[in-house]
C-alpha positions in Angstrom: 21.2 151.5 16.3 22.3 148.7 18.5 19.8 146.5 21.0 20.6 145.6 24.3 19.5 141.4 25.0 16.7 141.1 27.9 19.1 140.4 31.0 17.9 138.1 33.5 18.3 139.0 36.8 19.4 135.6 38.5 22.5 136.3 36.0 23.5 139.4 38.0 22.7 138.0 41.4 25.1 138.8 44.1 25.0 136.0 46.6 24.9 136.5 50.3 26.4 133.7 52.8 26.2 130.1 51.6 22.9 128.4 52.2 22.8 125.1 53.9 19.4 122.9 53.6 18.1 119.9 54.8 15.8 117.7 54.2 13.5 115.7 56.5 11.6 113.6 54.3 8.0 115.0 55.4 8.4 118.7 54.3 5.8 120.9 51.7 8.2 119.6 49.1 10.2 116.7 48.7 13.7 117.2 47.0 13.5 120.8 47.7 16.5 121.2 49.8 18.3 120.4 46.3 16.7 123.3 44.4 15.8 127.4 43.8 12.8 126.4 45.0 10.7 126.0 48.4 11.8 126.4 52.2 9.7 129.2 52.5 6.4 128.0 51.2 4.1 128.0 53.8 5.1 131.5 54.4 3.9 133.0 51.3 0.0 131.1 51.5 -2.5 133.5 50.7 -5.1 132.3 53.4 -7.3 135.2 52.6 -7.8 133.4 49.0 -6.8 129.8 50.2 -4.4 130.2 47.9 -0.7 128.1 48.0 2.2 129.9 46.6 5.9 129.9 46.0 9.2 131.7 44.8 11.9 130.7 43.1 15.3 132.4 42.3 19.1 130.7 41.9 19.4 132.3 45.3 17.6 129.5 47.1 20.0 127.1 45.5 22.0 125.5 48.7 25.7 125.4 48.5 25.3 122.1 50.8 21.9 119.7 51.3 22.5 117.6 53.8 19.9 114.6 53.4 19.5 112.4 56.5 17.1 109.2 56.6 17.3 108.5 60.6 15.6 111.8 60.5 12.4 109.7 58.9 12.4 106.8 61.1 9.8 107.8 63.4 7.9 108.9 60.7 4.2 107.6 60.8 3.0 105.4 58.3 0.9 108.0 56.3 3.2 110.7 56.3 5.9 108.1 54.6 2.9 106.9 52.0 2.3 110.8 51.5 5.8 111.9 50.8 6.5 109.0 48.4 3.8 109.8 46.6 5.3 113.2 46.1 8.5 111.6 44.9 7.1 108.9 42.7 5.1 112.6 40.7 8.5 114.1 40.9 10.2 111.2 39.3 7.9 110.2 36.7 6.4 113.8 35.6 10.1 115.4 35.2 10.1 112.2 33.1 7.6 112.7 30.9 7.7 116.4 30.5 7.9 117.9 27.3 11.5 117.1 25.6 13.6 120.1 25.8 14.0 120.4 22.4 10.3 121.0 22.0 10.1 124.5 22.3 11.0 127.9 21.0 15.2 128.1 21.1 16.0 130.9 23.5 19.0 132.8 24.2 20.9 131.6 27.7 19.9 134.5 29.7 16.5 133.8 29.1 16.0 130.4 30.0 13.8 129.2 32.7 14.6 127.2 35.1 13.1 124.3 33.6 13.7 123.1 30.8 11.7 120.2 29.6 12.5 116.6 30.0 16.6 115.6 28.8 19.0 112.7 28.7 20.4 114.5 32.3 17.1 114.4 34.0 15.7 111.6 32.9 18.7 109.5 34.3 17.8 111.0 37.6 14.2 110.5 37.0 15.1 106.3 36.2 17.2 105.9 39.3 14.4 107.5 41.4 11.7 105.0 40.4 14.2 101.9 40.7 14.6 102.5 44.4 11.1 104.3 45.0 9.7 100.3 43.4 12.1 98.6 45.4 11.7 100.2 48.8 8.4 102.5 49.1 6.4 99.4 50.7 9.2 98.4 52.6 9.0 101.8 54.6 5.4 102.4 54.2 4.8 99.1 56.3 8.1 98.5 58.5 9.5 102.4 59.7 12.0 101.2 61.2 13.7 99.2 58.3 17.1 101.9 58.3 17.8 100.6 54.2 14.5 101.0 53.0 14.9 104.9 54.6 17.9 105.5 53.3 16.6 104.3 49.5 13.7 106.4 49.6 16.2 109.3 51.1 18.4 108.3 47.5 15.0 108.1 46.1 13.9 111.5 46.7 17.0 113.1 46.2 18.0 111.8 42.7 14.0 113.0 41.7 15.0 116.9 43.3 17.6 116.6 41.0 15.3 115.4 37.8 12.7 117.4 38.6 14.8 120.5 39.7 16.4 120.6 35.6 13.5 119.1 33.7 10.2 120.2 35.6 6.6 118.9 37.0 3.5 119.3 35.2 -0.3 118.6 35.7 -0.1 116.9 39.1 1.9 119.3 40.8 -0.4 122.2 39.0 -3.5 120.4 40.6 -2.0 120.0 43.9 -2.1 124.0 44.5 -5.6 124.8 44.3 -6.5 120.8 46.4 -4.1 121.9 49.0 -5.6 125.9 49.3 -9.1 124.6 49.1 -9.3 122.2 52.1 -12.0 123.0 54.9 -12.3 120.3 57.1 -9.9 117.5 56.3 -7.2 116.3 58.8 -5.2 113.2 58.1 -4.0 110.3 59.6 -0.3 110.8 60.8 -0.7 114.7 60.7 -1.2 116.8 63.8 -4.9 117.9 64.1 -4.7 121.7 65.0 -5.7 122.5 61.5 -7.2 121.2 58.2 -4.1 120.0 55.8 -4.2 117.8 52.7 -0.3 116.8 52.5 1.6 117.4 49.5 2.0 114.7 48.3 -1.7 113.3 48.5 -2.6 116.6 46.6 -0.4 115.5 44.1 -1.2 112.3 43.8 -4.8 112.7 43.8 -4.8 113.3 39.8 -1.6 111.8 38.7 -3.6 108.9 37.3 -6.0 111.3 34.8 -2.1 113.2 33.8 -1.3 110.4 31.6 
């Protein structure tokens, strides 16, 4: 009797036209434009249950990101502070993620997409954190300063890419339910029409207690 291995489906997937992404610094998730995840968040919320969801698949996975940092120079203070915060969790929990060597051996086909922290990632993760410590401030306080911008665009793409392999853990798993729970909160920076808690204030909002 022979046995047929599980077959993972991204494996077999045929792929439509090219996808092209980019990213704007402010969006639901920073680095996504680099990953099988995101662009269509917001779509998938479950207001009925305030809940927050997303869908991954190697389909998302652009065949070109195109990351612009004059995009973010009008950006208003808070909504710079917010989405560095989402890179600095990006950067440092794809760091400190379990080592990839810490779990149960599986068989290619059925990997997931993250792995656990590794030597690749975490040289991502490290590059992330040298320019997030070098120019966050810098753009949090002066918008307009064009190299600060563009190390904080380096910033957040070189976390996509540590986080995209490695993984997030308790921060990002927090953020969810903090973002799909909000009632009455509207931030500084944010337009007003409705309650929001950005991204990456959800995140950061427990990254402290995660260590």
């Amino acid at each position: 009797m022979t046995t047929t291995p599980p077959v993972n489906p991204e494996t077999v997937f045929t792929y439509g036209a090219p996808q092209l992404k980019f990213g704007n610094g402010a969006s639901d998730e920073i680095g996504f434009d680099l990953s099988r995840y995101g662009g269509v968040r917001r779509g998938l919320d479950v207001l009925s249950l305030k809940v927050k969801t997303g869908i991954s698949h190697a389909g998302l996975r652009p065949a070109l990101a195109v990351v612009d940092p004059d995009l973010t120079l009008t950006q208003p203070a808070p909504v710079t502070a917010s989405a560095g915060m989402d890179i600095v969790c990006h950067a440092v929990e794809s760091y400190t993620a379990r080592w990839y060597t810490g779990g149960e051996r599986k068989r290619p086909e059925q990997r997931v997409p993250y792995c656990g922290a590794n030597p690749i990632s975490d040289m991502w993760a490290e590059q992330a954190m040298r320019l997030l410590a070098r120019s966050f401030r810098r753009a949090v306080r002066h918008g307009d300063d064009a190299a600060a911008r563009g190390e904080m665009a380096l910033a957040a793409t070189f976390a996509g890419m540590g986080f995209g392999n490695a993984g997030v853990h308790i921060p990002h798993a927090n953020a969810y339910p903090i973002a799909g729970q909000v009632r009455d909160f509207h931030p500084k920076g944010y337009p007003g029409h409705e309650p929001m808690v950005p991204h990456g204030m959800s995140v950061a909002l427990t990254a402290p207690e995660a260590g």
